[in-house]
VOGU-3710 file (C-alpha; in Angstrom, 3 decimals, decimal comma):
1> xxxxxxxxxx> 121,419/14,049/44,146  120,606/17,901/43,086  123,575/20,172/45,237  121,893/22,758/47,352  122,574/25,957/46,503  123,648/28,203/49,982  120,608/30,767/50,939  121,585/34,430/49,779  121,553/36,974/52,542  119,958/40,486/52,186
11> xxxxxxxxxx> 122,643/43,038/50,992  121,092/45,684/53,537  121,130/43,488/55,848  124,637/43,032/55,918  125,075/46,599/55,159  123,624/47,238/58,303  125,186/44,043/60,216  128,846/46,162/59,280  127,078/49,537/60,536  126,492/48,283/63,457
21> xxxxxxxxxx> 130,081/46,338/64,188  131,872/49,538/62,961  129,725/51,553/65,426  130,498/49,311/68,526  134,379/49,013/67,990  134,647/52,808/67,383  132,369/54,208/70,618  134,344/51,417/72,532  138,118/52,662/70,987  136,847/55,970/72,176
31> xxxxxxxxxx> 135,435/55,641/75,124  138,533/53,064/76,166  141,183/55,924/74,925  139,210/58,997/76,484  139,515/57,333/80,003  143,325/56,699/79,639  143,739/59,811/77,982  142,457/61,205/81,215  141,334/64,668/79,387  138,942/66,509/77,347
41> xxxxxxxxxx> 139,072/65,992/73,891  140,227/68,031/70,852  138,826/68,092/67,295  142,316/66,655/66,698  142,049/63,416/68,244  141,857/60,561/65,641  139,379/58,121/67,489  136,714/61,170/68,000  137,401/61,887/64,154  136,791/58,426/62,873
51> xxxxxxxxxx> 133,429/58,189/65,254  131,726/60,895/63,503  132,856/59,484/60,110  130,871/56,060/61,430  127,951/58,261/62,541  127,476/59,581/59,254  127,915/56,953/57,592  125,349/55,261/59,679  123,002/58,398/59,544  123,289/58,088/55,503
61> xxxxxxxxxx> 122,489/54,660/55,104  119,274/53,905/53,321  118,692/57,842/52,661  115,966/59,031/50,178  117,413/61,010/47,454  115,596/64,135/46,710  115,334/65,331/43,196  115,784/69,110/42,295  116,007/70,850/39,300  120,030/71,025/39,171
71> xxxxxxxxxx> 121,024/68,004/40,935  120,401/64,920/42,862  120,056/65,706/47,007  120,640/62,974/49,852  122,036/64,914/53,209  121,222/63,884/56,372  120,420/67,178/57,468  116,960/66,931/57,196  116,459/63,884/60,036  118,409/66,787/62,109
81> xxxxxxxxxx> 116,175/69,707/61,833  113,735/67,385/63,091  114,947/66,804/66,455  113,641/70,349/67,026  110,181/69,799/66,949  110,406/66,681/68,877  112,913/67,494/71,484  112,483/71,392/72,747  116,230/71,965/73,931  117,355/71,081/70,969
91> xxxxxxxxxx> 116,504/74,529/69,323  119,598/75,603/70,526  121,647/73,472/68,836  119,880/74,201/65,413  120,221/77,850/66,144  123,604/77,984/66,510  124,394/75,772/63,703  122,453/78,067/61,573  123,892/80,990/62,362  127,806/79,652/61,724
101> xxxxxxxxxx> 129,250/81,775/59,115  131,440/79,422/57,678  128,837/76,528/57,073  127,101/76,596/53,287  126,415/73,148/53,122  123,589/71,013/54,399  126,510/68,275/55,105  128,397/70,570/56,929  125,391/71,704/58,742  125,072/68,432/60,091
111> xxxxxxxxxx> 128,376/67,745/60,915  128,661/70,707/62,940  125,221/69,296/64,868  126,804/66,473/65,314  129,659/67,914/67,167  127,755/70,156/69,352  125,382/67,343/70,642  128,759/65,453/71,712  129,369/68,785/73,746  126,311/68,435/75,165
121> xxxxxxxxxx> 126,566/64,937/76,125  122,578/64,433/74,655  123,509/63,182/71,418  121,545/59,942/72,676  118,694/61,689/73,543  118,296/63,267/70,299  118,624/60,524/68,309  116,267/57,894/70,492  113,267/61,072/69,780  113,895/60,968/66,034
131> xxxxxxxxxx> 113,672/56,767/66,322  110,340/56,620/67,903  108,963/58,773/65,253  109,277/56,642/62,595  106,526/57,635/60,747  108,447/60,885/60,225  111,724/59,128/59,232  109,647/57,523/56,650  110,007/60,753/54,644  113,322/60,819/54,644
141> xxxxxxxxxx> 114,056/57,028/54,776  114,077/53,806/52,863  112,041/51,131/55,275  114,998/48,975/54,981  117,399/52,234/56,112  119,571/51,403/59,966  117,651/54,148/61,180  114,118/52,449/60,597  115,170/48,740/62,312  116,550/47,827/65,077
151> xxxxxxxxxx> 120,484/48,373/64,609  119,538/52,283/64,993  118,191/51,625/68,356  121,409/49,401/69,750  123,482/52,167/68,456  121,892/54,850/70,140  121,637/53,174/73,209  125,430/52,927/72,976  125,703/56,513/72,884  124,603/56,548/75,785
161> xxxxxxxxxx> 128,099/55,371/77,329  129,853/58,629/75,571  128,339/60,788/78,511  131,673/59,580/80,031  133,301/61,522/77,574  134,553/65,711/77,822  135,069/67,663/74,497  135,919/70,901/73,870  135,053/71,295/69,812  136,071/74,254/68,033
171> xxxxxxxxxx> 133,454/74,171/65,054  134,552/77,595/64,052  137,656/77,037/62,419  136,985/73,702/61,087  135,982/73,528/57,439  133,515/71,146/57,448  131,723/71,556/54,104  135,113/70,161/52,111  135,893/66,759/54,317  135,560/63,478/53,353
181> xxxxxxxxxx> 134,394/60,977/55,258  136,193/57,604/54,856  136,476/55,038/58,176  140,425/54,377/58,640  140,232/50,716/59,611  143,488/50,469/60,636  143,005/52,116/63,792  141,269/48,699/65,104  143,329/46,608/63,950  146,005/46,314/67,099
191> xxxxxxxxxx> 150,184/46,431/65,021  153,199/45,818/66,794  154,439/49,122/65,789  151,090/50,381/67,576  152,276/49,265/71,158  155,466/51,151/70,901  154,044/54,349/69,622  151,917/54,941/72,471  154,506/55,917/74,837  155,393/58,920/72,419
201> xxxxxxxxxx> 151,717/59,677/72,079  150,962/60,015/75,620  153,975/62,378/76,089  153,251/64,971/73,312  149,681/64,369/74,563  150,448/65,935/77,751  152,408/68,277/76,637  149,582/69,681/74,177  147,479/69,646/77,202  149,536/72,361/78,816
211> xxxxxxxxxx> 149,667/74,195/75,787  146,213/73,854/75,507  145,059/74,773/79,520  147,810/78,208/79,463  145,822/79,368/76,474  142,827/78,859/77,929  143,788/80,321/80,654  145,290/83,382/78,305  141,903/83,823/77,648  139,936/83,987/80,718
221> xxxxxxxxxx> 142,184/86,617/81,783  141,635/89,025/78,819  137,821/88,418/79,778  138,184/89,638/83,088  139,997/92,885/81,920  136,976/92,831/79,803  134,729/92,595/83,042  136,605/95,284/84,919  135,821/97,759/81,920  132,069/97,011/82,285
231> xxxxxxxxxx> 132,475/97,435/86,008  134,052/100,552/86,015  130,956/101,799/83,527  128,577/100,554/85,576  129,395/102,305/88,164  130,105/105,594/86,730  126,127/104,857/85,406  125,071/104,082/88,796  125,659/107,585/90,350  124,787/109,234/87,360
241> xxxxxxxxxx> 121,268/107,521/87,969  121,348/107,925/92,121  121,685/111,979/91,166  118,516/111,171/88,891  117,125/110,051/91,367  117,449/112,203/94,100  116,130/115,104/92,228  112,999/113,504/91,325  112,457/112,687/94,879  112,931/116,869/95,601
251> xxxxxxxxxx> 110,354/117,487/92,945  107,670/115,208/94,058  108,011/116,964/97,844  107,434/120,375/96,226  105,112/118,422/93,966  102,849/117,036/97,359  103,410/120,006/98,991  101,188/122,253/95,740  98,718/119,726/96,335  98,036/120,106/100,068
261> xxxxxxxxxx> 98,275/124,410/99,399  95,578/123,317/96,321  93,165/121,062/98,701  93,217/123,984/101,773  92,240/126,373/99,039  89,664/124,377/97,558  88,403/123,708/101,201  88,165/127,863/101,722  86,388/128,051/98,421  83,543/125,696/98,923
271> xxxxxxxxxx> 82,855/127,950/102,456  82,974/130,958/100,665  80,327/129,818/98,230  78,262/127,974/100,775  77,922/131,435/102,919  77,285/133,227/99,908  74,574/131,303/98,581  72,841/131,972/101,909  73,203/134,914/101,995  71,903/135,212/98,018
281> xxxxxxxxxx> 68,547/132,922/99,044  67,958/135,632/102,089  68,354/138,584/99,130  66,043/136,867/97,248  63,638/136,376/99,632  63,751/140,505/99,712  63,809/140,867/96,472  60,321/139,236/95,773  58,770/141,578/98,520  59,990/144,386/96,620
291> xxxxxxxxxx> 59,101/143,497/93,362  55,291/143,619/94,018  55,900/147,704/95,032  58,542/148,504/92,403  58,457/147,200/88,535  61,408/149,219/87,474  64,068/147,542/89,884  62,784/143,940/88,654  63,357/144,900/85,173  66,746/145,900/86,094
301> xxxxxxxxxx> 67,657/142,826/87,632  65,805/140,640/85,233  68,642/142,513/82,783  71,506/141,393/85,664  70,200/138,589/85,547  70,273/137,298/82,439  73,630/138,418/82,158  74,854/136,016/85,139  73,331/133,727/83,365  75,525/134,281/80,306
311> xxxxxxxxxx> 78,629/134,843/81,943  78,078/131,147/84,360  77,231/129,321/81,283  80,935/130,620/80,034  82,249/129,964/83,397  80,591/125,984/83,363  81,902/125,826/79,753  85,406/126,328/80,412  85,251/124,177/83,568  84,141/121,097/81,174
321> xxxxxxxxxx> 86,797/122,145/79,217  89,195/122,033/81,759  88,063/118,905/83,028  88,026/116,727/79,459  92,081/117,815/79,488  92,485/116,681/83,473  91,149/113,730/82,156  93,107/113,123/78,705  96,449/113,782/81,379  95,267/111,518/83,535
331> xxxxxxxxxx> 95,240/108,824/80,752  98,110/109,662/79,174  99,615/108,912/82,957  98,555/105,849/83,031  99,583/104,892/79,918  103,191/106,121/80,954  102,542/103,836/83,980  102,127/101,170/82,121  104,878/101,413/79,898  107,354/101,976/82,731
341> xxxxxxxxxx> 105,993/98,641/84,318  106,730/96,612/80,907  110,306/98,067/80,882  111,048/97,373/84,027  110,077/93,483/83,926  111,570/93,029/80,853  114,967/94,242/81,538  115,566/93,193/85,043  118,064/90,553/84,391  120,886/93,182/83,013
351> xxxxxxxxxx> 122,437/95,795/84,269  122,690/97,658/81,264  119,272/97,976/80,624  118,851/99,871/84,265  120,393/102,952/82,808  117,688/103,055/79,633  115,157/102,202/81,714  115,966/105,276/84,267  116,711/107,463/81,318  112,927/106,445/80,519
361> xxxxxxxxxx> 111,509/107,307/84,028  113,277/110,700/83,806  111,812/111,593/80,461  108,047/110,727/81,678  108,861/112,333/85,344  109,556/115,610/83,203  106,670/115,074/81,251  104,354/114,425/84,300  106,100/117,499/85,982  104,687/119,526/83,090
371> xxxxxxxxxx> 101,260/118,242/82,979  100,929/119,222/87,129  102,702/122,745/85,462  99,167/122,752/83,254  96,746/121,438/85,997  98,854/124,261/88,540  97,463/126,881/85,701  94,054/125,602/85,560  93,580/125,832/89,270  94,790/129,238/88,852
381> xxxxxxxxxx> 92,262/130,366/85,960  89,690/128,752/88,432  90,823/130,499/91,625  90,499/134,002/89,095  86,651/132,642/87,925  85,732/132,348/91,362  87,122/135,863/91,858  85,050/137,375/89,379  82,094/135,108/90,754  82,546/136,825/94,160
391> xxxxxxxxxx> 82,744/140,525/92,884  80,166/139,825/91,130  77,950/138,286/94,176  79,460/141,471/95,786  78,029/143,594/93,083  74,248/142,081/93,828  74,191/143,137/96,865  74,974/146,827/96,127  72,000/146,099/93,720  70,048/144,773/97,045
401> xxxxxxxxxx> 71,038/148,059/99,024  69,852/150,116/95,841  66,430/148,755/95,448  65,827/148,797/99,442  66,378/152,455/99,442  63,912/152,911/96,857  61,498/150,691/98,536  61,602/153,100/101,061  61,459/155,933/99,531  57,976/154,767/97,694
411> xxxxxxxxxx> 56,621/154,142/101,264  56,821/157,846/102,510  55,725/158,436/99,120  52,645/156,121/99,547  52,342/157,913/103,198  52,653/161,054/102,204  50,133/160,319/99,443  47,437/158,727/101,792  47,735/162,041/103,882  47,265/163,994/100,871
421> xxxxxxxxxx> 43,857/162,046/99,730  42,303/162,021/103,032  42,594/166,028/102,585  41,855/166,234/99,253  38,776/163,573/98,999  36,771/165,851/98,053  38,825/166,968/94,779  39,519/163,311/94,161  35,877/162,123/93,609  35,787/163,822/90,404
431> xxxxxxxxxx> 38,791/162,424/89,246  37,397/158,721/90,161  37,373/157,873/87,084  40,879/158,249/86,029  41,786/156,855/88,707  39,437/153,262/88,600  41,662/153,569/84,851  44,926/153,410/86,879  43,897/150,627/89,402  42,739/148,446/85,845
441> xxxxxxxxxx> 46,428/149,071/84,437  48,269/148,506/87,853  46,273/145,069/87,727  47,727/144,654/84,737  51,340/145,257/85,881  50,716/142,823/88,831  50,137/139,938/86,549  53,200/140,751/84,955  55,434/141,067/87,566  53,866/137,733/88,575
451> xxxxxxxxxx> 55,019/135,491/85,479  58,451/137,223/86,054  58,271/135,672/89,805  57,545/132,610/87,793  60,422/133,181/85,248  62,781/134,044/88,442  61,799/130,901/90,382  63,096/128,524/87,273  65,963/130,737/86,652  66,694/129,807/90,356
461> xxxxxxxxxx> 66,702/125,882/90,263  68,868/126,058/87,216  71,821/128,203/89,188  70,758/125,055/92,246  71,405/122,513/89,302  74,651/124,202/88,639  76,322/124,156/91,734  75,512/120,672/92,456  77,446/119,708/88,931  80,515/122,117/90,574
471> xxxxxxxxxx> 80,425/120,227/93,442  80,612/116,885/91,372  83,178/118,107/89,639  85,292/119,432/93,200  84,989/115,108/93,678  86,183/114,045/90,872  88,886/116,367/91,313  89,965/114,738/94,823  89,722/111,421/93,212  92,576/112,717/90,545
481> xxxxxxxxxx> 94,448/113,628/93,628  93,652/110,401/95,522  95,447/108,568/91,999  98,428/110,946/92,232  99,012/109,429/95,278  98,548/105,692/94,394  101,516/106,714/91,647  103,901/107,566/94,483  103,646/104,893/95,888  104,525/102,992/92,418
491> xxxxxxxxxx> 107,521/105,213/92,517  108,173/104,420/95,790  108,205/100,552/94,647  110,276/101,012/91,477  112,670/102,824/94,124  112,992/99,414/96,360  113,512/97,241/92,989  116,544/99,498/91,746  117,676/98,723/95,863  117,447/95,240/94,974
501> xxxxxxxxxx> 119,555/95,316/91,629  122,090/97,235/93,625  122,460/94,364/96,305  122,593/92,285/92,789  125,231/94,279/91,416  127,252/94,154/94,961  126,834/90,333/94,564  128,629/89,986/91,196  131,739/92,441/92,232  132,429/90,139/94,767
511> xxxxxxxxxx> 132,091/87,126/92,495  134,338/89,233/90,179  136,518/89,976/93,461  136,679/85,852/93,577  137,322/85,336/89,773  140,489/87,233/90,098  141,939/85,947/93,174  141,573/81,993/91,436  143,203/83,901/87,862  146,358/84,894/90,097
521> xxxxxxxxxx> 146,279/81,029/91,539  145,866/80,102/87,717  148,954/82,073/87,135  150,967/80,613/89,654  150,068/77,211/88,545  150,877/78,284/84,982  154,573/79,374/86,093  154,764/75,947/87,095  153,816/74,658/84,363  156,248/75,920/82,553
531> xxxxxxxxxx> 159,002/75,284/84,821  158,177/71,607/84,060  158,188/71,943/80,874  161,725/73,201/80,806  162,559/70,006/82,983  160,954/67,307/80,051  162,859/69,440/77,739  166,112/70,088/78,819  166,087/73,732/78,224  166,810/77,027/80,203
541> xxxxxxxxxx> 162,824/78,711/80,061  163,588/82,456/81,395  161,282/84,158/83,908  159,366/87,146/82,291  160,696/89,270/85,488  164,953/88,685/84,653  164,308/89,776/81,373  164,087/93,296/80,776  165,791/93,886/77,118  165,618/91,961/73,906
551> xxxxxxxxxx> 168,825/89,410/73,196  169,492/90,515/70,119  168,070/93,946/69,718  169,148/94,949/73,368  165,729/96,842/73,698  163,834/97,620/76,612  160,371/95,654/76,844  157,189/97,836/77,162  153,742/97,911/76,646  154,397/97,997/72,891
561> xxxxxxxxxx> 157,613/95,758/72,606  155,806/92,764/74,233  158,150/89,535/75,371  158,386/86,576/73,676  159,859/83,060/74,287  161,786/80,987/71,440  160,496/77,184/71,534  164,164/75,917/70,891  166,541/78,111/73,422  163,866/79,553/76,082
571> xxxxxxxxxx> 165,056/82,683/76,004  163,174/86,102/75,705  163,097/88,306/72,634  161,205/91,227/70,920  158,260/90,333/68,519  160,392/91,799/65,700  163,577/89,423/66,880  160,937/86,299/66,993  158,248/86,506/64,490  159,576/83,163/62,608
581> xxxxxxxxxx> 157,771/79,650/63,251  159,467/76,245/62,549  158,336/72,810/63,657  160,568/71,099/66,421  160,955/67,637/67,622  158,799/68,461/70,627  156,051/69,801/68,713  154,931/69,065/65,148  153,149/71,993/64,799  155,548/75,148/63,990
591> xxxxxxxxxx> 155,900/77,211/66,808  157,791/80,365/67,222  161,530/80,425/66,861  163,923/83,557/67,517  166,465/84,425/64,357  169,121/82,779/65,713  167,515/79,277/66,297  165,664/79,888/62,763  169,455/80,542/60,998  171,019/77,256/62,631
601> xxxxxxxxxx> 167,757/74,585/62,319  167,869/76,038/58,428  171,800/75,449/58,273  171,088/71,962/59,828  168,266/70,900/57,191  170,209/71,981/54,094  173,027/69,984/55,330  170,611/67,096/56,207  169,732/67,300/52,499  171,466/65,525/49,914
//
């Protein structure tokens, strides 16, 4: 009979099959040793170490390798970046891994994502987004890869547990470029040796957890000195800006106050030249009477005439002037308007934006004050136009009074003259003649004098025409005013915002007031902390408050000549007295060590030595 030869398994099968194993015992190990550590976790601890050294391994197997023109590539940083895209809150992550100085590897990249999804306790979450897309993975993947089948999704929904699990990761400090990632199998498989150790472990474990929570809280105390600084600044900003404030509030009363004076005057003006335009249509009305007797005075104020006419069309020239620069201010305002809006939505949220945003608002209040300066001076050249309108209006009707006097003058003339030709008929009928010569050339005059009626009567509805574009122009001058006032009340809203970001600021000194009353509780609970230290020990820790002088130096502590305690005896010395660091049986790590204690441990090792 032929002997069967045993079926052959897939290699990646297995590969995976071990993947998978090594996955489950190490998020179990951790999870199991977290809980009876009963703390958050260091970059230190060796479970958490060899679980990322079983995540990359699992993230690496069955990775394309990428050809370049130096060298062969296969990083699992490229599966990473793609969480991004997928998952939105993960652009966090990826910008803060970026922007690590010490990172210049794509492996160290990754490792550093790694540890910051842990943090985040959505290391799960990323992962089950990049295993639904599989058609992405594809690019970076072999189809046979733990990623593309379904170990990659039992894994990741065993993540899922380590949401248990609170670690504080210092990626910083932690060269992650250079390490090398080999799984320590001996830490599941359970020794002898193992069972005895742990009572050690748990002891230095809690005694690096004190360490650990007194320099944390070392360093939420130098950020609230920190805090107080910014405080104190704030304020100081604060009144600079309620000053600010209060003297733009004075200058928009005297502001308002220009523009009711401007509107009475403007009223007084428009009755002026309403009276004085009757009174102009009842001298014209005259003046066509008189015309008919008199050619010479119509002449003359054809000439006046004409030069009215000059000097308005000056007068309605610089007016239109005038008004194309009201209305470039008046644009530029708004735009000022507008930019003050955009500032202050976009820096709400801090405080220290108020002060560049005020500084802003006092730079265009200044420039507004100067532009109502200008519009102050063209009201004035207008109030001096109308001036020299009104002399001149004055000037007409000494014109008026002139020609009148004349007119009657020619009557008794023409009286005096019909007396004379009644006498002297007689003597006139010879001189018929010449006279039928006059009456033809008078005829003539009178059809002049007629076209100049004509001439007069246009010249009239062009000066109507006129004053009906000066009263347009009066309106859209109280429309400019009628905008003024729509912008205080915009000031008078920005005013009621900067209220609210003072109750704001209130809000966050008292938080501040509450920070520093749990820092002193911190304190006290810090003194005790070290009191039982000195218990587990055996050693004599001195208060900070009995010592007041350096052991060996016998110098007075200050400011500059900080305290310090030696790890071996507990008591207090100068930095210059205690700047040595030894390892001790309590700690492994060297810690600091006065000279004395430094002397004797060295006299003990060299006698320790052979």
């Amino acid at each position: 009979m032929p002997r069967r030869t045993p079926a052959t398994k897939d290699p990646t099968a297995v590969e995976r099959a071990n993947l998978l194993n090594m996955a489950k015992l190490s998020i179990k190990g951790l999870i199991e040793s977290a809980l009876s550590f009963g703390r958050t976790l260091d970059s230190d601890y060796p479970p958490l170490q060899q679980f990322f050294v079983v995540m990359e391994h699992c993230l690496k197997h069955g990775l394309k390798v990428r050809k370049s023109f130096l060298s062969y590539n296969k990083t699992i940083w490229g599966p990473l970046e793609l969480v991004e895209k997928l998952y939105p809150e993960a652009e966090e992550i990826g910008a803060s891994v970026r922007d690590l100085p010490g990172l210049k590897t794509p492996l160290g990249r990754a490792r550093a994502w790694l540890r910051l999804a842990l943090m985040q306790k959505k290391m799960a979450d990323y992962l089950r987004c990049l295993i639904i897309q599989r058609d992405l993975l594809s690019e970076f993947y072999e189809y046979h890869a733990l990623m593309m089948e379904e170990e990659g999704a039992v894994i990741v929904g065993l993540l899922v547990g380590l949401n248990v699990i609170d670690a504080n990761l210092c990626v910083k400090g932690e060269d992650l470029d250079s390490q090398v990632g080999v799984i320590d199998f001996s830490m599941y498989l359970k020794n002898e040796e193992d069972i005895g150790n742990k009572e050690r472990n748990v002891q230095i474990t809690a005694i690096l957890d004190q360490k650990n929570y007194v320099e944390e809280l070392n360093r939420q105390l130098n950020t609230v000195s920190s805090l107080h600084s910014r405080v104190d600044s704030l304020e100081k900003s604060n009144t600079k800006l309620i000053e600010e404030l209060a003297i733009a509030k004075n200058n928009i009363i005297k502001l308002q106050e220009e523009n009711h004076q401007l509107r009475s005057e403007n009223k007084l003006i428009l009755m002026k030249t309403q009276q004085q335009l009757e009174v102009t249509k009842v001298d014209v009305e005259t003046e066509l009477q008189t015309y008919k007797h008199s050619r010479q005075g119509l002449d003359e104020m054809y000439n006046e005439a004409r030069r009215q006419l000059r000097d308005e069309s000056q007068l309605r020239q610089d007016v239109e002037n005038e008004l194309a620069v009201q209305v470039s201010m008046k644009h530029e305002i708004e735009l000022a308007m507008k930019l003050l809006e955009k500032d202050i939505h976009e820096k709400q949220d801090t405080l220290i934006g108020l002060r560049q945003q005020l500084e802003e608002v006092k730079a265009i209040n200044i420039e507004m004050y100067q532009k109502l300066q200008g519009s102050e001076d063209g009201l004035k050249e207008k109030n001096e136009i109308i001036a020299r309108l009104e002399e001149k209006t004055n000037n007409i009707t000494v014109a008026m009074r002139q020609l009148e006097q004349r007119l009657q003058q020619a009557e008794k003339a023409q009286m005096e003259a019909e007396d004379e030709d009644k006498k002297y008929l007689q003597e006139c009928q010879s001189k018929s003649n010449s006279l039928q010569k006059q009456i033809s050339q008078k005829e003539k005059q009178l059809v002049q004098l007629e076209t100049d009626l004509k001439i007069e009567k246009e010249w009239r509805q062009t000066l109507q025409e006129d004053l009906q574009k000066e009263k347009d122009a009066l309106s859209h001058l109280r429309n400019e005013t009628q905008q003024i006032i729509s912008l205080k009340k915009e000031f008078l809203n920005l005013q009621d915002e900067n209220q609210q970001l003072r109750k704001v600021y209130h809000e966050q000194e008292q938080a501040l007031q509450e920070l520093g009353n749990k820092l002193s509780e911190s304190k006290l609970k810090i003194e005790d902390i070290k009191e039982a230290n000195k218990a587990l020990q055996g050693l004599v820790w001195l208060k900070d408050k009995e010592a007041t002088h350096c052991k060996l130096c016998e110098k007075e502590f200050s400011l500059s000549k900080r305290k310090h305690h030696c790890r071996n005896c507990g008591e207090i010395f100068c930095n210059a007295c205690s700047d040595n660091e030894l390892p001790l049986p309590s700690s492994p790590k060297p810690v600091r060590v006065c000279d004395s204690c430094h002397a004797l441990l060295i006299q003990r090792c060299s006698s320790n030595l052979p």
